[in-house]
VOPAGU-2260 file (C-alpha; in pm, 1 decimal, decimal comma):
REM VOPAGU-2260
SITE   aa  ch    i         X         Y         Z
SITE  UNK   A    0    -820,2    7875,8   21772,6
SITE  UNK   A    1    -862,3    7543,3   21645,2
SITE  UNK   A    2    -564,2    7363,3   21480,8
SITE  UNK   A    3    -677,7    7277,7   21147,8
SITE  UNK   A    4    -418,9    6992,7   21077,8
SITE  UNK   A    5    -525,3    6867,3   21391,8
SITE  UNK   A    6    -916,6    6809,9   21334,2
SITE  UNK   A    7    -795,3    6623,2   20986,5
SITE  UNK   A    8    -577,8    6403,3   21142,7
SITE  UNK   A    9    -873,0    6319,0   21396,1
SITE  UNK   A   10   -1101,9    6291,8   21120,1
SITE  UNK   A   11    -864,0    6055,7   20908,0
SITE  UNK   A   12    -801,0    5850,4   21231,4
SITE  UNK   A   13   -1161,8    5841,2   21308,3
SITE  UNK   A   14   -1231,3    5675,7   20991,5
SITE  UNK   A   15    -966,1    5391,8   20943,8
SITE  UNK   A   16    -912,4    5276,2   21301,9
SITE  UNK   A   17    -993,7    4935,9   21415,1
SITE  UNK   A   18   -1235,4    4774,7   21660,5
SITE  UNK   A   19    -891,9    4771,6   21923,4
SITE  UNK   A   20    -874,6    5137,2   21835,3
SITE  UNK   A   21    -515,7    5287,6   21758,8
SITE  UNK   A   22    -344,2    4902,5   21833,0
SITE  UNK   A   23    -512,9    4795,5   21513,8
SITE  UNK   A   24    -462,4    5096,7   21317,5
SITE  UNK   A   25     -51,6    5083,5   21442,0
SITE  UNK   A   26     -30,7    4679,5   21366,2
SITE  UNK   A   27    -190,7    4781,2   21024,8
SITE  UNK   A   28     116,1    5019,0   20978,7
SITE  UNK   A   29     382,9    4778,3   21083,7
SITE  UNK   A   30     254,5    4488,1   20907,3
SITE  UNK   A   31     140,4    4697,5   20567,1
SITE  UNK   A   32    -220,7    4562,5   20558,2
SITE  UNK   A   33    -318,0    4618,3   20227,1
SITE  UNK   A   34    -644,4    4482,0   20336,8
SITE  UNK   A   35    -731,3    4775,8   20617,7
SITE  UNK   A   36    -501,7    5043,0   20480,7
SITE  UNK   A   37    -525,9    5203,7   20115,6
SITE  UNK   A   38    -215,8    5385,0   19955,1
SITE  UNK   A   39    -411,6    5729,8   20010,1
SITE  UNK   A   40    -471,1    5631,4   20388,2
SITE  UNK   A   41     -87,4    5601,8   20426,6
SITE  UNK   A   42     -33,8    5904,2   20245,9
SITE  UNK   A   43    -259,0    6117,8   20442,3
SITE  UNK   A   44    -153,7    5941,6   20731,1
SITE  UNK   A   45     222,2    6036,5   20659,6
SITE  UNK   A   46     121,5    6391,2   20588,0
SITE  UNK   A   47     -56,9    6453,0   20918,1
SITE  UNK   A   48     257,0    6301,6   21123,1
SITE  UNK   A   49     369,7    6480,0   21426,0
SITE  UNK   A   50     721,1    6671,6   21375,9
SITE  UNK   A   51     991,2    6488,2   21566,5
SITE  UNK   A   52    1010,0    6755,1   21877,3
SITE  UNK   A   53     609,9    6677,4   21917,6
SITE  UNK   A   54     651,6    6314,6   21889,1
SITE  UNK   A   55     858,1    6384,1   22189,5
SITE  UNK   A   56     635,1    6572,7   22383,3
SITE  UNK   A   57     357,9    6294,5   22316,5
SITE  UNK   A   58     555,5    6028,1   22407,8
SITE  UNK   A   59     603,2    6177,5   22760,0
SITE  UNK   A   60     178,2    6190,0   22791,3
SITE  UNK   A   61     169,6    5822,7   22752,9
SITE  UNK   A   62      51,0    5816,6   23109,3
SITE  UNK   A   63    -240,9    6077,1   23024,8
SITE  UNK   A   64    -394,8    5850,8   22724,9
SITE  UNK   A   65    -744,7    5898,5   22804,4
SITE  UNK   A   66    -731,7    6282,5   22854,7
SITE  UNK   A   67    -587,7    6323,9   22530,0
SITE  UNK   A   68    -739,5    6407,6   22181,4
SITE  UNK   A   69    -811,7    6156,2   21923,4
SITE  UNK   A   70    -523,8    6246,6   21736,3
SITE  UNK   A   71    -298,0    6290,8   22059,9
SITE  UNK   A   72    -388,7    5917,4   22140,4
SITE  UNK   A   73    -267,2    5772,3   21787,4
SITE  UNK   A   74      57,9    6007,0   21838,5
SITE  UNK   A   75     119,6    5828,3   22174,8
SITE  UNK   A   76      92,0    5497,2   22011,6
SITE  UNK   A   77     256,2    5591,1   21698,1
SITE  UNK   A   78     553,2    5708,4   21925,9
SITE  UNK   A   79     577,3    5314,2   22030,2
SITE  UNK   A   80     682,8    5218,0   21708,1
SITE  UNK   A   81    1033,2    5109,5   21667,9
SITE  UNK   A   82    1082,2    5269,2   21292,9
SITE  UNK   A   83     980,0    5626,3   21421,5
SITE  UNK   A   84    1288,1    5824,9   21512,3
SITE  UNK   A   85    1265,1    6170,6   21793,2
SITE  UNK   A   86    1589,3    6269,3   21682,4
């Protein structure tokens, strides 16, 4: 069965990431470019967010990134960020 939340997120990501893929979309994120990223994109963004336990799990596939889904490969970078918490 397909995982509904899963296809939106890869939808979403499909639509605001940059030409260096997830890098751009993550710098976006850090640096709160108001320029690339609208209010709703960060609140969609937010609402699709991996729970901490799958963070986890994604951030041990880091060496799989090109098998992975769409989404999987924004959670992987995502995971990278300093801010994000897998407690």
């Amino acid at each position: 069965m397909i995982d509904v939340d899963m296809l939106l997120a890869a939808i979403l990501l499909g639509s605001i990431r940059g030409s260096e893929g997830y890098k751009d979309l993550k710098r976006w994120i850090v640096e709160v470019d108001d320029d690339h990223l609208e209010v709703a994109q960060l609140e969609q963004l937010i609402r699709y967010m991996p729970e901490p336990e799958q963070i986890s799990q994604l951030a041990a596939l880091k060496d799989d990134y090109e098998m992975l889904s769409e989404a999987e490969q924004f959670g992987v970078i995502v995971c990278s960020m300093c801010c994000l918490s897998t407690s």
